[in-house]
Backbone as XML, in Angstrom:
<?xml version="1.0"?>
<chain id="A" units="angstrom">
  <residue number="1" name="UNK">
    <atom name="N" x="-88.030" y="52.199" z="109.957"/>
    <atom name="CA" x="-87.545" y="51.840" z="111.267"/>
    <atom name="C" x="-88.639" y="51.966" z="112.316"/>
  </residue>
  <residue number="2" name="UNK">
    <atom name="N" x="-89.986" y="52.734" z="112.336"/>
    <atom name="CA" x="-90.455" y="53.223" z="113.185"/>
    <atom name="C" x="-91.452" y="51.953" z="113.145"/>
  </residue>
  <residue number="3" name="UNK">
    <atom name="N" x="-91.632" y="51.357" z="112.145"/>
    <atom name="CA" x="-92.515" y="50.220" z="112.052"/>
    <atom name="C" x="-92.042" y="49.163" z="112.382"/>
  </residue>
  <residue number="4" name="UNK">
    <atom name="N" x="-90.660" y="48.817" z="112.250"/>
    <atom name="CA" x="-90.001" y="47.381" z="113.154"/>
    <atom name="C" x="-90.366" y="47.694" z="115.468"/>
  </residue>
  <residue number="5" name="UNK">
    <atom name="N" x="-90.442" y="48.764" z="115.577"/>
    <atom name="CA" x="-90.095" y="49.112" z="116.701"/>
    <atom name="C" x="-91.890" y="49.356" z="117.270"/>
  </residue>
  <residue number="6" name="UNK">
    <atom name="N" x="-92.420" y="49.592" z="116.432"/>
    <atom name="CA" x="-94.196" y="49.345" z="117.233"/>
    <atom name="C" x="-94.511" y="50.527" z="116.827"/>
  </residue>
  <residue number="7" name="UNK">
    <atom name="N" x="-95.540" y="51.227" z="116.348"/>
    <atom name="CA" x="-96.019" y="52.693" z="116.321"/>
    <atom name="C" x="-95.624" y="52.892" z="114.760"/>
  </residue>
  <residue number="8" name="UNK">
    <atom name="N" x="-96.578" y="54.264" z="114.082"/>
    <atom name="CA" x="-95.271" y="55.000" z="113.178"/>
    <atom name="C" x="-94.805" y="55.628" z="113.547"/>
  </residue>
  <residue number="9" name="UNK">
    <atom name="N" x="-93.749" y="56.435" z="112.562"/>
    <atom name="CA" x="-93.219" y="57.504" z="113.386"/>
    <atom name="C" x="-93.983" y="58.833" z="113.537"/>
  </residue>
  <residue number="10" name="UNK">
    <atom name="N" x="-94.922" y="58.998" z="112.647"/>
    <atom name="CA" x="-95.735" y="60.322" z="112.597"/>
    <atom name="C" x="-96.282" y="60.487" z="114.147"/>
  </residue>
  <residue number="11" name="UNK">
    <atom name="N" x="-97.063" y="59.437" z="114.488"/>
    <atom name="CA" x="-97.318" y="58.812" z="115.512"/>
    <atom name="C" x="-96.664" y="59.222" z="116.794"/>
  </residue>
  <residue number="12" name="UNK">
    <atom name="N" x="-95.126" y="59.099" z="117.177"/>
    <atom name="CA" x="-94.178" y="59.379" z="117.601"/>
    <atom name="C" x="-93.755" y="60.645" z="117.549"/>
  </residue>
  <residue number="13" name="UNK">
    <atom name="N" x="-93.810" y="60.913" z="116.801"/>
    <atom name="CA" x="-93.250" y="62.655" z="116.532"/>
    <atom name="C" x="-94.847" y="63.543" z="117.103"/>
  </residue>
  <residue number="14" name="UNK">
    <atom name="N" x="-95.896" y="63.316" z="117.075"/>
    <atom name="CA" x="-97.063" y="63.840" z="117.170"/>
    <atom name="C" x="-96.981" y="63.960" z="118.890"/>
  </residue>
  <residue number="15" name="UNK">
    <atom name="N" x="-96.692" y="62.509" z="119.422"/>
    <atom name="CA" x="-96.839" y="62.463" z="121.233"/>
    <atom name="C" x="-96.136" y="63.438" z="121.593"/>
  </residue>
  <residue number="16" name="UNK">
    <atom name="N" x="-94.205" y="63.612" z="120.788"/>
    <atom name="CA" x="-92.875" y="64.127" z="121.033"/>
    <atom name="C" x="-93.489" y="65.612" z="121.381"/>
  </residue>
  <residue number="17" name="UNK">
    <atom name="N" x="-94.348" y="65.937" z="120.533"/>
    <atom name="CA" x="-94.816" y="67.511" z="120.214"/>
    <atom name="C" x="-95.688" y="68.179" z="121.473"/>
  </residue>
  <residue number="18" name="UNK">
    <atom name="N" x="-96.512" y="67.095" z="121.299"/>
    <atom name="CA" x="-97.846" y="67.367" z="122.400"/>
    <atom name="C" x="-96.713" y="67.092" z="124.195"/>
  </residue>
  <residue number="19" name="UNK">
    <atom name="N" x="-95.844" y="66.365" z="124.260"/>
    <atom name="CA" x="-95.363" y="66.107" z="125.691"/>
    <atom name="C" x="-94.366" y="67.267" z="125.910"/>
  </residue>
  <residue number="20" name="UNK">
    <atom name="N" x="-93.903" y="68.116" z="124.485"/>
    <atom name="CA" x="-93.370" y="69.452" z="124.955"/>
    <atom name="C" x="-93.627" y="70.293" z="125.303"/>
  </residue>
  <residue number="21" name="UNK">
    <atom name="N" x="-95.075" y="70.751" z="124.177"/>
    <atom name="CA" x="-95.895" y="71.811" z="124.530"/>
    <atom name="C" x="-96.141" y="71.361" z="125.759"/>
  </residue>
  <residue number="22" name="UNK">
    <atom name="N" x="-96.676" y="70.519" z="126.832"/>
    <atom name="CA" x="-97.292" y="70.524" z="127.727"/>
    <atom name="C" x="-96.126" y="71.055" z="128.883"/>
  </residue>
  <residue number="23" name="UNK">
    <atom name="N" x="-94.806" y="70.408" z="128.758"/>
    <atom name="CA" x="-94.116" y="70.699" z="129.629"/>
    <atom name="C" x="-93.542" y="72.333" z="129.447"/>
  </residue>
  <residue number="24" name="UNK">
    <atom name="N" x="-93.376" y="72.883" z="128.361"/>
    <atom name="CA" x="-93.437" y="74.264" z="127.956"/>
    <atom name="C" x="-94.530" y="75.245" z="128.991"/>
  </residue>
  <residue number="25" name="UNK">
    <atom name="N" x="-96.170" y="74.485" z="128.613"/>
    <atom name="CA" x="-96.629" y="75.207" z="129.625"/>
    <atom name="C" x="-96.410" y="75.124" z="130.892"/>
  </residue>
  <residue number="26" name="UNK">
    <atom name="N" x="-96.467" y="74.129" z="131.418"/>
    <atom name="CA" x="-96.078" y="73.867" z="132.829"/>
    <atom name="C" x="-95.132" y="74.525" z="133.443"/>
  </residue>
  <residue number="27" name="UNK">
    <atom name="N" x="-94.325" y="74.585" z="132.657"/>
    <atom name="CA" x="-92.716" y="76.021" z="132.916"/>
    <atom name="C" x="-93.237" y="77.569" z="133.004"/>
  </residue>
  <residue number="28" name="UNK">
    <atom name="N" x="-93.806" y="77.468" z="131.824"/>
    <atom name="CA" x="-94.782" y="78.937" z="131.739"/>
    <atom name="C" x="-95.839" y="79.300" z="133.203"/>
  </residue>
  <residue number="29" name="UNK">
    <atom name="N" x="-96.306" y="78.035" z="133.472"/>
    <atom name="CA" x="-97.158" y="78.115" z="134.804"/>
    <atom name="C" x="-96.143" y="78.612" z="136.033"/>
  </residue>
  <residue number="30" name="UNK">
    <atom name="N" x="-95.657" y="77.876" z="136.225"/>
    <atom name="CA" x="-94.711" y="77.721" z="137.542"/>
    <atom name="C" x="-93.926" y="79.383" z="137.342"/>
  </residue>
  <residue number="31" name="UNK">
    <atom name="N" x="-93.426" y="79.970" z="136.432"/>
    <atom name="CA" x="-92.796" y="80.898" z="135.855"/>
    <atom name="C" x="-93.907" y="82.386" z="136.478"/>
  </residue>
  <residue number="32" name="UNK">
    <atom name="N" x="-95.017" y="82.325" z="135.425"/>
    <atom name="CA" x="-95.651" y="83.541" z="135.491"/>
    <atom name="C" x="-96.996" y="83.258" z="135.792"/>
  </residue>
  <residue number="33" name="UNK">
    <atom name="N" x="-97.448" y="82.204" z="136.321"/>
    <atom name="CA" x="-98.724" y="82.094" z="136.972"/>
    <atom name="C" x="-100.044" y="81.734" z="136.147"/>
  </residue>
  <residue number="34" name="UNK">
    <atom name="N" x="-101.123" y="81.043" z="136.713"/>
    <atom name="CA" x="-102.106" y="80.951" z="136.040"/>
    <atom name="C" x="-103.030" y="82.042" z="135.078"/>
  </residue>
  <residue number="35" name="UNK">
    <atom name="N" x="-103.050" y="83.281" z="135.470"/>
    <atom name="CA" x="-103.732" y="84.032" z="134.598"/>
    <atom name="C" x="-103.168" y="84.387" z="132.946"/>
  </residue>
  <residue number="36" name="UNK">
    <atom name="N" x="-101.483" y="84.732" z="133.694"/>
    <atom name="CA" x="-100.464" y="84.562" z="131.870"/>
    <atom name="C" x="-100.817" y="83.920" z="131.297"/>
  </residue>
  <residue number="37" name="UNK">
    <atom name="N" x="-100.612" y="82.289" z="131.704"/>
    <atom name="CA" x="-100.745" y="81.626" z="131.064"/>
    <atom name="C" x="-102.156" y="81.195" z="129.976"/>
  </residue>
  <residue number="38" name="UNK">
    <atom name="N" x="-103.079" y="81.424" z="130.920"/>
    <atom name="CA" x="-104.046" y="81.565" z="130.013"/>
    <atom name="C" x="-104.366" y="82.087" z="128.894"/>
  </residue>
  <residue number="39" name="UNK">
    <atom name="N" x="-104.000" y="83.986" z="129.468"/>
    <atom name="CA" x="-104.114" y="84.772" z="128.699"/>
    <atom name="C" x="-103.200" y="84.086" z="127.125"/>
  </residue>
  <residue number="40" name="UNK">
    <atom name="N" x="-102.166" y="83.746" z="127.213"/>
    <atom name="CA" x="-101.300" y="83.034" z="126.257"/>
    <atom name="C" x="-101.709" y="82.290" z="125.418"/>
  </residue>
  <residue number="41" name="UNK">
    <atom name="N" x="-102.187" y="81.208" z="126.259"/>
    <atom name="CA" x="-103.151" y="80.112" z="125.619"/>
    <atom name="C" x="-104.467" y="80.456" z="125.007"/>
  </residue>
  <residue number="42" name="UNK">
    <atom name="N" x="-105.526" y="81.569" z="125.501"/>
    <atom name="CA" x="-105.967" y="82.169" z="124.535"/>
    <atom name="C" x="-105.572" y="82.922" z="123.599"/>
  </residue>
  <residue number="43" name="UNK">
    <atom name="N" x="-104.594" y="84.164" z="123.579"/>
    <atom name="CA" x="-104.318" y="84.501" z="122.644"/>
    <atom name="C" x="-103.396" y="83.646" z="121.390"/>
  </residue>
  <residue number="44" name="UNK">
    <atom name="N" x="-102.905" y="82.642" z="121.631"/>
    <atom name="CA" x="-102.333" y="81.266" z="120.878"/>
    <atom name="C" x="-103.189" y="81.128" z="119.893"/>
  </residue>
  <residue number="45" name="UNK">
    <atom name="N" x="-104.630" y="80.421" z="120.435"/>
    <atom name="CA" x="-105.736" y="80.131" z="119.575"/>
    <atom name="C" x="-105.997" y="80.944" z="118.735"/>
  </residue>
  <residue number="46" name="UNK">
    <atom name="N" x="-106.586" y="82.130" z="119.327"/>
    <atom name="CA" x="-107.495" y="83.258" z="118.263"/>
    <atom name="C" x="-106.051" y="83.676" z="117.260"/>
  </residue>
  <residue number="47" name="UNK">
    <atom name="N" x="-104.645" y="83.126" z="116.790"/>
    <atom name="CA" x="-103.656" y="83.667" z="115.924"/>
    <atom name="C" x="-103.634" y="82.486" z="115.241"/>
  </residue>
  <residue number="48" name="UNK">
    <atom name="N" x="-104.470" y="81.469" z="115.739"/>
    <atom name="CA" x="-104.133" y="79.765" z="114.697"/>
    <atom name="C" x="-103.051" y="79.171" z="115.147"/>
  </residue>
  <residue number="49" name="UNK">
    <atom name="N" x="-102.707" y="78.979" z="116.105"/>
    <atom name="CA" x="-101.850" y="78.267" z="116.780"/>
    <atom name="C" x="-100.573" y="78.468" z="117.055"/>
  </residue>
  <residue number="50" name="UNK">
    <atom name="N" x="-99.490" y="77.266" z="117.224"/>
    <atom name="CA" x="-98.070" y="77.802" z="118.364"/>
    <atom name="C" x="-97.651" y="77.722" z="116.798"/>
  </residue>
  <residue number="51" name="UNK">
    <atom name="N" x="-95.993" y="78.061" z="117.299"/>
    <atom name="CA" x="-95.071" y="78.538" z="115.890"/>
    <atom name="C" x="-94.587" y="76.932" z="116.028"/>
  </residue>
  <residue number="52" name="UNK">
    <atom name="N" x="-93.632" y="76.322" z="115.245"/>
    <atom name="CA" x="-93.469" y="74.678" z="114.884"/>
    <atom name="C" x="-92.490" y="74.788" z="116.336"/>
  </residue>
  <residue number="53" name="UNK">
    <atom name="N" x="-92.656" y="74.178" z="116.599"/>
    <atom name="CA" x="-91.437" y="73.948" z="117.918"/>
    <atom name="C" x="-90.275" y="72.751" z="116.816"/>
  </residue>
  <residue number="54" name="UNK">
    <atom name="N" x="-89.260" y="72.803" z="117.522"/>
    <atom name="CA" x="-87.628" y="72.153" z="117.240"/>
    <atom name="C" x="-87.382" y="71.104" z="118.196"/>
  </residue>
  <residue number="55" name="UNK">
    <atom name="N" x="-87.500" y="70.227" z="117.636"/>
    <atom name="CA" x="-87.140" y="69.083" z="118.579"/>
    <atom name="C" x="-85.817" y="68.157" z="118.249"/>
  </residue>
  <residue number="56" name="UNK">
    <atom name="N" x="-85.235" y="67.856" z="118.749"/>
    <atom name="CA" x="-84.129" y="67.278" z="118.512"/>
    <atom name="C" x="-83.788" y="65.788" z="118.397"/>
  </residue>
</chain>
């Protein structure tokens, strides 16, 4: 189906992921401020990354 409609779906599911995390942080920003967040976002990295997020 994802190929009648333009794109694959891996493709699709990959943007789905990346446009959550971003809005995730952005919540996280507005929430607890630029330094948290960082701190977060570094400590994220140095553990190998976020846990799978659930998308619906």
């Amino acid at each position: 189906m994802g190929r009648r409609i333009g794109g694959s779906l891996l493709e699709r599911e990959l943007i789905a992921r990346r446009m959550y995390a971003s809005l995730c942080k952005t919540h996280r920003f507005a929430i607890h401020g630029v330094l948290r967040v960082a701190f977060d976002t570094i400590g994220r990295f140095l553990r190998g990354g976020e846990p799978r997020i659930r998308l619906h």
